[in-house]
GUBATOR-537170 format. One record per residue (C-alpha): residue number from 1; residue in one letter; x, y, z. Coordinates in nm, 2 decimals. Layout:
% residues N
(NUM; A; (X; Y; Z))
...
//
This chain:
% residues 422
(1; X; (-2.44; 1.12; -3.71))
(2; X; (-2.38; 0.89; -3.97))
(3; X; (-2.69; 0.83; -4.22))
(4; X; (-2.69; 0.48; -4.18))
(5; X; (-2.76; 0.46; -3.84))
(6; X; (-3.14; 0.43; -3.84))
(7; X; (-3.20; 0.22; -4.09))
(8; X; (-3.50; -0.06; -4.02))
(9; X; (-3.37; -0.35; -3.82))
(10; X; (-3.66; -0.59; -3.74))
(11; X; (-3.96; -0.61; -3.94))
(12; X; (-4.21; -0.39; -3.79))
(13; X; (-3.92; -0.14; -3.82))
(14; X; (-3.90; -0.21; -4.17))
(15; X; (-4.35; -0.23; -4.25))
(16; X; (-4.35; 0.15; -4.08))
(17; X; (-4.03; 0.24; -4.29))
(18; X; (-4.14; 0.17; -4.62))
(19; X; (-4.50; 0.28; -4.54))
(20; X; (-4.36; 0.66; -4.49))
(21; X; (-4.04; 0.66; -4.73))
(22; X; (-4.26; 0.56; -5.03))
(23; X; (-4.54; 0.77; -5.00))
(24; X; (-4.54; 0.96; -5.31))
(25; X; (-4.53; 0.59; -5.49))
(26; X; (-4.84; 0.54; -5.29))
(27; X; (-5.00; 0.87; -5.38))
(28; X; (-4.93; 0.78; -5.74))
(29; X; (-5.12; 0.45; -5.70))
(30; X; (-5.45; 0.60; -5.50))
(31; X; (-5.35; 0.38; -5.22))
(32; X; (-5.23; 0.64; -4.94))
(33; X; (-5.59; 0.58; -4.78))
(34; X; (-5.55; 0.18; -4.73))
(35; X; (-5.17; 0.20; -4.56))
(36; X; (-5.23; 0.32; -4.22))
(37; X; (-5.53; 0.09; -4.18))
(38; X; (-5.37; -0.24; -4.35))
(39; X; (-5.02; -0.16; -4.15))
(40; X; (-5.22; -0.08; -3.85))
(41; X; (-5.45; -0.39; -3.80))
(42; X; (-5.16; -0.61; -3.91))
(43; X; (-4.94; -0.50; -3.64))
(44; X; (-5.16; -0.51; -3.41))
(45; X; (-5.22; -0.88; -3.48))
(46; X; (-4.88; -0.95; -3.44))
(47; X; (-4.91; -0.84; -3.15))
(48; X; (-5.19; -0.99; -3.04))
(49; X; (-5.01; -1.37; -3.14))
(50; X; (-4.69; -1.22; -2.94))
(51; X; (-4.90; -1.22; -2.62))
(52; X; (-5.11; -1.54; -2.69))
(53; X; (-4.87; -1.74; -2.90))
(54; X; (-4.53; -1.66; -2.73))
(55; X; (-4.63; -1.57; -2.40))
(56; X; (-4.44; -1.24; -2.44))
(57; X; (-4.52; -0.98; -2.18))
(58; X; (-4.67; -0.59; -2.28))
(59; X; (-4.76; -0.32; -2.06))
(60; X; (-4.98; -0.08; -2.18))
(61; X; (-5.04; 0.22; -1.98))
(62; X; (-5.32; 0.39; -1.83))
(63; X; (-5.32; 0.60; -2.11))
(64; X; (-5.34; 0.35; -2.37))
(65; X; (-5.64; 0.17; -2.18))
(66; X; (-5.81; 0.49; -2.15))
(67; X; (-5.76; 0.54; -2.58))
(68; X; (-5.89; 0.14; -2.60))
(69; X; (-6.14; 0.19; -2.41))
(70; X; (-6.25; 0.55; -2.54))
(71; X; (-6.22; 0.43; -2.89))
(72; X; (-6.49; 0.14; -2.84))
(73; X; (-6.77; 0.36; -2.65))
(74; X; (-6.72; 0.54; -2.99))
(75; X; (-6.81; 0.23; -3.17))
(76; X; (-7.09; 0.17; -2.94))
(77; X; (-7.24; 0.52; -3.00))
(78; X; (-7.19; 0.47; -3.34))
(79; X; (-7.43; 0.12; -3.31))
(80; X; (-7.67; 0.33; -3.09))
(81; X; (-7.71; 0.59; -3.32))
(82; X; (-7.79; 0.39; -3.60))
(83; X; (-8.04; 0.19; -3.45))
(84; X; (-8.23; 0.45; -3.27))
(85; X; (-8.24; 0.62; -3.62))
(86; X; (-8.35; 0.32; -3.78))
(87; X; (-8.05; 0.33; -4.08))
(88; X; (-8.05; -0.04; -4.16))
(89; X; (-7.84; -0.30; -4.13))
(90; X; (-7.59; -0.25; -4.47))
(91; X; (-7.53; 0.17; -4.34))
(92; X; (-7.41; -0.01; -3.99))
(93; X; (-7.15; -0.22; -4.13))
(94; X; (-7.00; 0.03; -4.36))
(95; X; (-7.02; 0.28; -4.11))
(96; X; (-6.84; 0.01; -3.83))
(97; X; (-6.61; -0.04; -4.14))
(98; X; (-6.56; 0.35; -4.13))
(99; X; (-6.49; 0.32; -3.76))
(100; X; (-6.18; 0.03; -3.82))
(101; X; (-6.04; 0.29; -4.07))
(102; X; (-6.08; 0.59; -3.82))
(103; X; (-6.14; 0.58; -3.45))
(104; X; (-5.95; 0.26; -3.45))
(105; X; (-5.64; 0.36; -3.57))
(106; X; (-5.60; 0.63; -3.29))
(107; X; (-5.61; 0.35; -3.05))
(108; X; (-5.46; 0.11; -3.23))
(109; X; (-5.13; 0.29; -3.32))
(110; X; (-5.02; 0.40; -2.95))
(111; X; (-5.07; 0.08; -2.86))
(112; X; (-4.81; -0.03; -3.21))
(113; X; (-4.52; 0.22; -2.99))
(114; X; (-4.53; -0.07; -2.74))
(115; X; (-4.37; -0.29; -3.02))
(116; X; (-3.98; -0.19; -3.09))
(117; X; (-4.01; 0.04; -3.31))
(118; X; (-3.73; 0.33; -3.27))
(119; X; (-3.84; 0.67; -3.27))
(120; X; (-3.55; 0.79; -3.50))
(121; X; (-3.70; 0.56; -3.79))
(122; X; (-4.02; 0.72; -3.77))
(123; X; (-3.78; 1.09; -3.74))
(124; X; (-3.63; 0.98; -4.04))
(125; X; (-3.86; 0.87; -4.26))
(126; X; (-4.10; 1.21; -4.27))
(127; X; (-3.76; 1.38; -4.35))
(128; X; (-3.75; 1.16; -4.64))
(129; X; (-4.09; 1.28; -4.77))
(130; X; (-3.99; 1.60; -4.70))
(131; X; (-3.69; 1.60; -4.91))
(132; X; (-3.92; 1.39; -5.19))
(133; X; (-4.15; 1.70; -5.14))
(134; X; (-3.88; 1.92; -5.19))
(135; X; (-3.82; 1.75; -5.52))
(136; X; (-4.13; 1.73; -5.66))
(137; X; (-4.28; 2.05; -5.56))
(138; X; (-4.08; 2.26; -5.87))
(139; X; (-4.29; 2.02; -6.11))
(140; X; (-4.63; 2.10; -5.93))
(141; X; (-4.56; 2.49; -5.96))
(142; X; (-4.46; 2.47; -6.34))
(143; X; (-4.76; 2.26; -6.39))
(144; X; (-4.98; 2.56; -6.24))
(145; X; (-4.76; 2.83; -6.45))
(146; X; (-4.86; 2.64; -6.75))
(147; X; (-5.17; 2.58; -6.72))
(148; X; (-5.17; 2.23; -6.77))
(149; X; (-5.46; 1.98; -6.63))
(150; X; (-5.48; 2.03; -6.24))
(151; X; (-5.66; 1.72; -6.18))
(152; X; (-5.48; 1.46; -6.35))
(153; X; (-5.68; 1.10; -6.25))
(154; X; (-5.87; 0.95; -5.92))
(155; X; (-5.76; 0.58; -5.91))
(156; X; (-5.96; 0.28; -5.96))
(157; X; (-5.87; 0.17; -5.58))
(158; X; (-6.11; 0.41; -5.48))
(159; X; (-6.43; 0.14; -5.56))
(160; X; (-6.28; -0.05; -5.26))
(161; X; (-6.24; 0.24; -5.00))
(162; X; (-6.62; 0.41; -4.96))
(163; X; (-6.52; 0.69; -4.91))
(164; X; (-6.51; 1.05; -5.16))
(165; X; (-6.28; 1.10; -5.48))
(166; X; (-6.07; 1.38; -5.31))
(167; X; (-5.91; 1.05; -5.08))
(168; X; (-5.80; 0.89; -5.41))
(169; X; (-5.73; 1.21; -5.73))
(170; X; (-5.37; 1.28; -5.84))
(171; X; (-5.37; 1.66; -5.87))
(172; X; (-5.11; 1.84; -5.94))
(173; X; (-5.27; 2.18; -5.80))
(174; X; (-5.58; 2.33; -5.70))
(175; X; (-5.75; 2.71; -5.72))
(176; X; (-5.87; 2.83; -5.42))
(177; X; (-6.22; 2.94; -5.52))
(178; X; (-6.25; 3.27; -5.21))
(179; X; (-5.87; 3.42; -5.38))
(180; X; (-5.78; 3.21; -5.72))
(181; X; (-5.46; 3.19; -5.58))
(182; X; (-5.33; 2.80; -5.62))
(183; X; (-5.29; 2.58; -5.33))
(184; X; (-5.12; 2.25; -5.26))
(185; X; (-5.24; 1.92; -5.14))
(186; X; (-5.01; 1.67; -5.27))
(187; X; (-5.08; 1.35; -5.10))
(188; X; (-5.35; 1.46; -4.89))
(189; X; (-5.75; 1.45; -4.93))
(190; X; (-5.79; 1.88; -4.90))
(191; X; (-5.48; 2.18; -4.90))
(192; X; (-5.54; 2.22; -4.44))
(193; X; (-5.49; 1.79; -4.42))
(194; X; (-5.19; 1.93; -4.58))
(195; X; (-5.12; 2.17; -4.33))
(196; X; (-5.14; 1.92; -4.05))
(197; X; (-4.90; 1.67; -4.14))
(198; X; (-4.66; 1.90; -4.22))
(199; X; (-4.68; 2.05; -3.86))
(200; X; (-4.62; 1.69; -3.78))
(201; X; (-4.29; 1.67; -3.98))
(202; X; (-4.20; 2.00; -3.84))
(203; X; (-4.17; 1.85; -3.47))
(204; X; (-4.01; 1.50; -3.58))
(205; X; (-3.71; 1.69; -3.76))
(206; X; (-3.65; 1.89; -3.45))
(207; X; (-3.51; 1.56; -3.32))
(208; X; (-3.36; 1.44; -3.64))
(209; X; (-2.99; 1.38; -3.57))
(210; X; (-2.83; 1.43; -3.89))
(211; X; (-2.80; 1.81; -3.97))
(212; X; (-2.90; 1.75; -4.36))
(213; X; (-3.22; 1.52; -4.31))
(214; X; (-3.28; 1.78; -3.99))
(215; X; (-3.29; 2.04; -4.24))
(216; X; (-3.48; 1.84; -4.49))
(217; X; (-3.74; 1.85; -4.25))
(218; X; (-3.73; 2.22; -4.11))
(219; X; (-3.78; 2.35; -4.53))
(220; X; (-3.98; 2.09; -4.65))
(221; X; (-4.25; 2.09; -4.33))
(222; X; (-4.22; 2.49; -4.42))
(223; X; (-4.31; 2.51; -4.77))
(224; X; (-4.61; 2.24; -4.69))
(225; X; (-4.77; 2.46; -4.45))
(226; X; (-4.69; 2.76; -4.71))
(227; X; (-4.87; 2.59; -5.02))
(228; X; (-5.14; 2.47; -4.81))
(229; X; (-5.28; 2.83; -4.73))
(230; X; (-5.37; 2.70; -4.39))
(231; X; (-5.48; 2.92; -4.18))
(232; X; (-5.49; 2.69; -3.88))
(233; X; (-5.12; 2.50; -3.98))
(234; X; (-4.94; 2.84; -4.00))
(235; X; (-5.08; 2.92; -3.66))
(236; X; (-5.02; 2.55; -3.49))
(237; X; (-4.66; 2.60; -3.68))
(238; X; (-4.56; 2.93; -3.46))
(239; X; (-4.69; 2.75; -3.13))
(240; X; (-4.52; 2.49; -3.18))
(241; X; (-4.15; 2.67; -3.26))
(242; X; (-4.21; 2.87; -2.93))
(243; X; (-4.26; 2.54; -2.75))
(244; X; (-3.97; 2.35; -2.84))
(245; X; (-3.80; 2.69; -2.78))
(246; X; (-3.92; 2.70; -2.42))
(247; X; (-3.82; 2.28; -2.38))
(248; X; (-3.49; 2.38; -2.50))
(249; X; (-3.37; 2.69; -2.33))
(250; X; (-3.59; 2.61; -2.00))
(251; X; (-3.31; 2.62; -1.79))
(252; X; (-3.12; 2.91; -1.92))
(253; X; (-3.10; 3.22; -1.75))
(254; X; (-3.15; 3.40; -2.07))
(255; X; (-3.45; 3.30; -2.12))
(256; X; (-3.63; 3.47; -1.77))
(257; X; (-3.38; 3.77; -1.85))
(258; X; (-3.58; 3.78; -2.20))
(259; X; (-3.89; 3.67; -2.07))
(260; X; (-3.96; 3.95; -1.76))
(261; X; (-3.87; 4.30; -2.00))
(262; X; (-4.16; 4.15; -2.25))
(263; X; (-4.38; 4.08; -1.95))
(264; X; (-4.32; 4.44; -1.83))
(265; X; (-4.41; 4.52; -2.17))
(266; X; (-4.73; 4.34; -2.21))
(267; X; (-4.87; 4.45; -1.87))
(268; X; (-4.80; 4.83; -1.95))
(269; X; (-4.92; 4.74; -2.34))
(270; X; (-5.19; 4.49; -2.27))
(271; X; (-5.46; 4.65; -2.41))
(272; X; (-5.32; 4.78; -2.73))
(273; X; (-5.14; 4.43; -2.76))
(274; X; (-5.51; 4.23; -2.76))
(275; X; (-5.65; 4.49; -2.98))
(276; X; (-5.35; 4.40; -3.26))
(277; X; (-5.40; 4.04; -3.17))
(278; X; (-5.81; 4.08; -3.29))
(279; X; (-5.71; 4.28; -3.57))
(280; X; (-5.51; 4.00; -3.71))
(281; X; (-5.74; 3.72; -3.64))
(282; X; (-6.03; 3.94; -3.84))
(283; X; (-5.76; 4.01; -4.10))
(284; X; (-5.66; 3.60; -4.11))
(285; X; (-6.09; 3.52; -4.09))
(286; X; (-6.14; 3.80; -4.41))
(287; X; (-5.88; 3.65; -4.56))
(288; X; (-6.11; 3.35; -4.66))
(289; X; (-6.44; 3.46; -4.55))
(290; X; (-6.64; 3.23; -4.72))
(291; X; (-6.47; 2.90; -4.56))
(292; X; (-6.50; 3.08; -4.22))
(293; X; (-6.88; 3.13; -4.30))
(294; X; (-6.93; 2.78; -4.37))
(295; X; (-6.73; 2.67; -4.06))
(296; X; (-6.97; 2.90; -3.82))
(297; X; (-7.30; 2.80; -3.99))
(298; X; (-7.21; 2.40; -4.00))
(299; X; (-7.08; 2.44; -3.61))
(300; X; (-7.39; 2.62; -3.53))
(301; X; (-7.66; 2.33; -3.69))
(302; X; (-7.42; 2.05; -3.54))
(303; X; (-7.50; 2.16; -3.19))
(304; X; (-7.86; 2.27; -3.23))
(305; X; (-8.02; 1.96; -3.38))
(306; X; (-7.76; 1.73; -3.18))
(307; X; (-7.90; 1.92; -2.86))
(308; X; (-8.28; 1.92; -2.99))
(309; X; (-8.28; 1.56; -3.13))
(310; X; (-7.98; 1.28; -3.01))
(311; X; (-7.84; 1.46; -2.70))
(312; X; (-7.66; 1.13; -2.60))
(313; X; (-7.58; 0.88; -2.85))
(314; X; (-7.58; 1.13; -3.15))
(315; X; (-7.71; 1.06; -3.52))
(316; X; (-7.49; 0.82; -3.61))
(317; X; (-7.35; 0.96; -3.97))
(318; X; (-7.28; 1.29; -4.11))
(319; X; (-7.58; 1.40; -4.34))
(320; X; (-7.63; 1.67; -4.63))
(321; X; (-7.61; 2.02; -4.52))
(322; X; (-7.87; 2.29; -4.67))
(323; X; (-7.76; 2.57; -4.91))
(324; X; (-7.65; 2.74; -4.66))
(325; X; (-7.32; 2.54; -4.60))
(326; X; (-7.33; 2.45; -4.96))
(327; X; (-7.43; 2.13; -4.91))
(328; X; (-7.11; 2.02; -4.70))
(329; X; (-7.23; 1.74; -4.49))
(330; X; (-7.31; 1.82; -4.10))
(331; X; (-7.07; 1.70; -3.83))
(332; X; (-6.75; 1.75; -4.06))
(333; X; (-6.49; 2.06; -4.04))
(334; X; (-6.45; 2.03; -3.63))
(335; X; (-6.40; 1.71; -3.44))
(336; X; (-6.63; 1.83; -3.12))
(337; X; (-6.92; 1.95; -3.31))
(338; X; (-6.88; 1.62; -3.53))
(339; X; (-6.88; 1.40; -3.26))
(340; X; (-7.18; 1.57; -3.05))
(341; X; (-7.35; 1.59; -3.36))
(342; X; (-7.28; 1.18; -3.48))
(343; X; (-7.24; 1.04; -3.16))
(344; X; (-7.36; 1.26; -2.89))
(345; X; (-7.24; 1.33; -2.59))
(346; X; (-7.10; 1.01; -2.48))
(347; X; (-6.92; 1.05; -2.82))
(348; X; (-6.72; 1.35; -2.69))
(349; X; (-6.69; 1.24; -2.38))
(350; X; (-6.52; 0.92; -2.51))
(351; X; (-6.25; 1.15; -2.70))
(352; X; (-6.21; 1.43; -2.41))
(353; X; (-6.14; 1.16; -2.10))
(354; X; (-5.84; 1.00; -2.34))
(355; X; (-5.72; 1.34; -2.41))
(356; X; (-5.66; 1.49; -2.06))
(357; X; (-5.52; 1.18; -1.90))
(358; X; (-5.28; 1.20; -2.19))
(359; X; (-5.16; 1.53; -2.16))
(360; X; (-5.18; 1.48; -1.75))
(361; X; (-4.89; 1.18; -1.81))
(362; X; (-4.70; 1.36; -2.07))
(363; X; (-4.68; 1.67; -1.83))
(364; X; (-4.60; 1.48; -1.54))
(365; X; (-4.26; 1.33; -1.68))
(366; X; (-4.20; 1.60; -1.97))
(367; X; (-3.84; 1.62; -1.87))
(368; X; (-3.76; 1.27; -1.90))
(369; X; (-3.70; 1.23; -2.24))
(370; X; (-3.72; 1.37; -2.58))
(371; X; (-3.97; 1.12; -2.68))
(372; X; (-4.15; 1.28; -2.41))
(373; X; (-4.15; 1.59; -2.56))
(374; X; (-4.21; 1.48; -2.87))
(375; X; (-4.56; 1.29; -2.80))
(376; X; (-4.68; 1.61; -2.59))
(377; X; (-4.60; 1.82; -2.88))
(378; X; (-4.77; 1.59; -3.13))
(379; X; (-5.04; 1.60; -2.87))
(380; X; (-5.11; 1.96; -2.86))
(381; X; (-5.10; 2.00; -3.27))
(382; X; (-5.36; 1.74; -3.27))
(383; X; (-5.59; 1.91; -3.00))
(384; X; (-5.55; 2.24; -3.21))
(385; X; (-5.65; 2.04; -3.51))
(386; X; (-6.02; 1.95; -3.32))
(387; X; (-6.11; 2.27; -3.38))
(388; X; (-6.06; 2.23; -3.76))
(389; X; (-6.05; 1.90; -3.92))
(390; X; (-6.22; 1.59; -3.79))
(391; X; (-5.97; 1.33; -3.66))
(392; X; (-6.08; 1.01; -3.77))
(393; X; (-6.07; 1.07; -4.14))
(394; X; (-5.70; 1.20; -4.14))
(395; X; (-5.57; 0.93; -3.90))
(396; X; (-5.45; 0.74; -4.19))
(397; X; (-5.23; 1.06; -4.26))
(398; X; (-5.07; 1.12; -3.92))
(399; X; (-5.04; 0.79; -3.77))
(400; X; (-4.67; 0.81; -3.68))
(401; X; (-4.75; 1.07; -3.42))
(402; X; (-4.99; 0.83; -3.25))
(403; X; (-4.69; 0.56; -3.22))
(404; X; (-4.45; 0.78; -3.10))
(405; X; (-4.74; 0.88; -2.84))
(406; X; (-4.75; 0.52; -2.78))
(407; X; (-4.36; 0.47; -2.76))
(408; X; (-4.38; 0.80; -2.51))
(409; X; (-4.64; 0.60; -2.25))
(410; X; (-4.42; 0.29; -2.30))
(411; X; (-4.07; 0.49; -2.17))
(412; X; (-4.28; 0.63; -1.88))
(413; X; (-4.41; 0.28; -1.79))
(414; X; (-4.04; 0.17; -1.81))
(415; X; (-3.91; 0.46; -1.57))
(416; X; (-4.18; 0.38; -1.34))
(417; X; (-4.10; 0.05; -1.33))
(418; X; (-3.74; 0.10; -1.24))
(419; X; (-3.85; 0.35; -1.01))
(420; X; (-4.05; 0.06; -0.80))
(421; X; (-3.81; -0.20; -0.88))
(422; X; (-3.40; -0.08; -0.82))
//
């Protein structure tokens, strides 16, 4: 298909364009933290003067009221928590501030894929940045060969942000402390945010049209998740080939002629199968023992002291860890001990409702569309990425997931619609 076929043709086609295609310029500029929001908020009041000002009409899902809705109880918790632990009134606004930059967004954006935005723009873009990435990535691997600086500048933008360095530093490399083996995190905060949105470029290029961007994609998302050392991307990678490889070849006969010899297999090799399977995930844990250590020790004093002292509402903000964790703050490194810890139960809660009606919808009407497809698949990475990053400081980073999950529940409202109304 011809190149310049998705090419922005209204102007929230063209904000989301340009947000993704100049990334790198971003990067450069310490300004990749600030896009999502600024883009996010501002389309959003658009949107907001669409309904008000020109009477036009928007349905938004279940779905999307369920994010709303889960997304404010978060912001409650979070007012809970700070009052009940007496934090004062300057750690409440920049912590509500926090919250417009986090837990808003993933609310926010699905809500965006009710504007007209075109899924292939958003498919086309991230193959962009993968061919940039492609590009750029000889430099970065001379620079470690060389020896040269691997920390090059952290931008004066960061002063406006309030959040750490690593969101605004230009490096062109990093050494893994566990191996001293160099790892890559380009334009992201740490080497597994990395990971992540590469995962997330994997599954747009599987429905990029054009076979050159397509491929763009397929390398580019590849050697991301490679230079990342991700333990957790290499893993979401694989589950995510065999599930577009199941939505493809569903209805072939091959694949149940396939599928019943390696069942026949497993059930005679079961046991020997698992036994590889734990073998591997000790081998993968070894491999980086220290950051696995970390992980286990900062999950288990999440979930003690948010059981023993703010079962419901939480703490309301991460705090210093002891020397055990190396001082990483508590409630970071996994979304559900995180929230539990910062805003208690009703915290999770808020996230896990949202969740499960969203993958209950997606499943439903699966076979309706690509889009479909494409927002379940998005969903699944980031429900695999709970378990390792926390989701409201790399929301900025994946946000064209959460519009095409938004474009996803606007199709199915569509259908529906035509369903009930011939």
């Amino acid at each position: 298909m011809d190149s310049k076929t998705y090419t922005p043709e209204n102007s929230d086609e063209r904000l989301v364009w340009y947000s993704l295609t100049w990334t790198y310029a971003f990067w450069l500029l310490g300004a990749m933290y600030f896009v999502a929001p600024i883009i996010g908020w501002i389309l959003f009041l658009r949107m907001l003067k669409r309904i008000i000002l020109d009477k036009k009409n928007f349905s938004f899902s279940f779905a999307n009221q369920c994010w709303c809705f889960g997304m404010l109880v978060m912001l409650l918790a979070l007012v809970i928590g700070h009052l009940d632990f007496q934090l004062g009134i300057l750690k409440l606004i920049k912590s509500s501030i926090g919250w417009a930059k986090g837990w808003a967004l993933i609310a926010l954006f699905p809500l965006i894929g009710s504007l007209n935005i075109r899924p292939h723009i958003l498919y086309r873009a991230t193959c962009i940045v993968c061919k940039h990435t492609l590009i750029v990535m000889p430099f970065f691997f001379i620079a470690w060969k060389l020896n040269l600086p691997a920390h090059l500048y952290t931008s004066p933008l960061r002063f406006l942000g309030g959040s750490g360095p690593e969101y605004f530093s230009v490096t062109l490399y990093e050494i893994d402390p566990g191996s001293g083996t160099p790892r890559w995190r380009l334009f992201t905060p740490w080497a597994p945010a990395l990971g992540m949105l590469a995962n997330m470029f994997y599954i747009f290029a599987t429905q990029e049209k054009n076979l050159r961007y397509r491929w763009y994609g397929y390398v580019g998302s590849l050697v991301m998740i490679l230079v990342s050392q991700s333990r957790l991307a290499l893993a979401c990678y694989l589950i995510l080939m065999a599930y577009f490889c199941v939505i493809r070849w569903y209805k072939s006969p091959y694949l149940y002629f396939i599928a019943s010899p390696v069942v026949l297999l497993l059930g005679i090799f079961g046991v020997q199968f698992i036994d590889k399977i734990e073998q591997t995930l000790g081998a993968i844990k070894a491999a980086r023992a220290g950051s696995t250590r970390v992980r286990k020790h900062l999950g288990d004093i999440a979930v003690q002291r948010w059981y023993n002292e703010a079962f419901t509402w939480g703490h309301g903000i991460v705090e210093k860890g002891p020397h055990l964790v190396e001082y990483m703050p508590i409630g970071t490194h996994h979304t559900w001990y995180g929230l539990l810890f910062v805003k208690g139960i009703v915290g999770a809660i808020s996230l896990a409702i949202p969740f499960l009606v969203s993958f209950g919808i997606l499943i439903r009407y699966i076979h309706q569309s690509s889009t479909i497809q494409v927002a379940l698949a998005f969903l699944v990475q980031l429900f695999l990425y709970t378990f390792g990053e926390n989701l409201e400081t790399l929301a900025y980073l994946y946000w064209p997931g959460l519009i095409i999950l938004g474009v996803a529940f606007k199709e199915i409202e569509h259908n529906k619609s035509k369903t009930h109304h011939p």
